[in-house]
N, C-alpha and C positions, 0 to 999 in steps of 0.2 A: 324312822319306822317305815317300815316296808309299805305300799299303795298297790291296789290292785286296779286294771283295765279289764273289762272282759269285754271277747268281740264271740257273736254268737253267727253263726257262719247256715245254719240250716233251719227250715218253718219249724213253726209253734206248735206245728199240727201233725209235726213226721219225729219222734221220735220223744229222747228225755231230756234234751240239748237244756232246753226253757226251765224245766224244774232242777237239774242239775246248775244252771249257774246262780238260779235263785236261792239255792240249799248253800251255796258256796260263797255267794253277797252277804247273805244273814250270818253264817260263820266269823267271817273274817269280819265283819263288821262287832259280832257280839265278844268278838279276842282282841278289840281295839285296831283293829287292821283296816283301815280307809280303803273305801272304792272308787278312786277318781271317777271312772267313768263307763258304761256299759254301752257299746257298739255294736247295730245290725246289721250285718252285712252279707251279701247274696240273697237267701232264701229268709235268713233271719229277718229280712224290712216287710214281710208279711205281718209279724205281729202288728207294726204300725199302721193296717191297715185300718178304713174307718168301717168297713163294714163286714167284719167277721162276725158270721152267727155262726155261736155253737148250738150243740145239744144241752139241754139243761145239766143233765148227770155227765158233763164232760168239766173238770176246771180249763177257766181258759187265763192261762198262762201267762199271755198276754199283758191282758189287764194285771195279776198279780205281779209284774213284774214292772210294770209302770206306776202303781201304788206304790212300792217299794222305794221305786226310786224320788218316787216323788214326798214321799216321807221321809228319806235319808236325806233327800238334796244330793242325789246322782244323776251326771247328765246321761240322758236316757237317749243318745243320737241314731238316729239311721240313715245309712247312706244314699243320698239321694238320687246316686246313679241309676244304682241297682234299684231302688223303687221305681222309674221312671221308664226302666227295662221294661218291668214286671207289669207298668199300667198302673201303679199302685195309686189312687189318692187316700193324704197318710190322713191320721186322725189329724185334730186341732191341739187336742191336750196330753200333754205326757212325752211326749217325741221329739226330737228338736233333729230336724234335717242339718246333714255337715256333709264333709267329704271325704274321701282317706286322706286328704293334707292335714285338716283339722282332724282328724283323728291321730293322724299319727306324731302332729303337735303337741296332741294331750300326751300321748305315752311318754313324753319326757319324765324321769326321775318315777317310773311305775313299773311296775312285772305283769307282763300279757298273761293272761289265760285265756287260752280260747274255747268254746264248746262247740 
């Protein structure tokens, strides 16, 4: 059976990247279709950050997307380059810092999608 990677490439906070790949984890998850692993990378390792305040009447994304994963048991990774670029210090929970070697380890025997 086919396995999905998704690598989310732009912030949490600029577009529909975030709810799009989470409408697409729930999918493939609810058709039997495993998510090996969901990757931040560039602007995406903003979600990892520990201190995003939103608006109240705003979903933040973020978080719904590190429950998810954290309820499925998908490695929820962000790059740590690119946070480090950015100034990012990441949260404690939900995120697990990798690199694109281990990233691109995981995509063994899986099908990218990227958002």
């Amino acid at each position: 059976m086919t396995a999905f990677s998704l690598m989310l490439t732009t912030s949490p906070l600029a577009g529909q990247d975030f709810a799009s790949a989470l409408q697409f984890a729930r999918t493939a998850i609810a058709g039997g279709y495993p998510v090996a692993q969901v990757f931040l990378y560039q602007d995406a390792v903003m979600a990892a950050a520990a201190t995003i305040d939103l608006p109240t009447d705003e979903p933040n994304l973020s978080q719904q997307l590190a429950d998810f994963c954290q309820a499925k048991q998908i490695p929820l990774l962000y790059c740590v380059t690119a946070a480090e670029k950015r100034g990012l210090v990441p949260a404690t929970t939900g995120f697990i810092s990798a690199g694109l070697a281990e990233f691109a380890i995981r995509l063994a025997n899986t099908k990218l999608v990227q958002f």
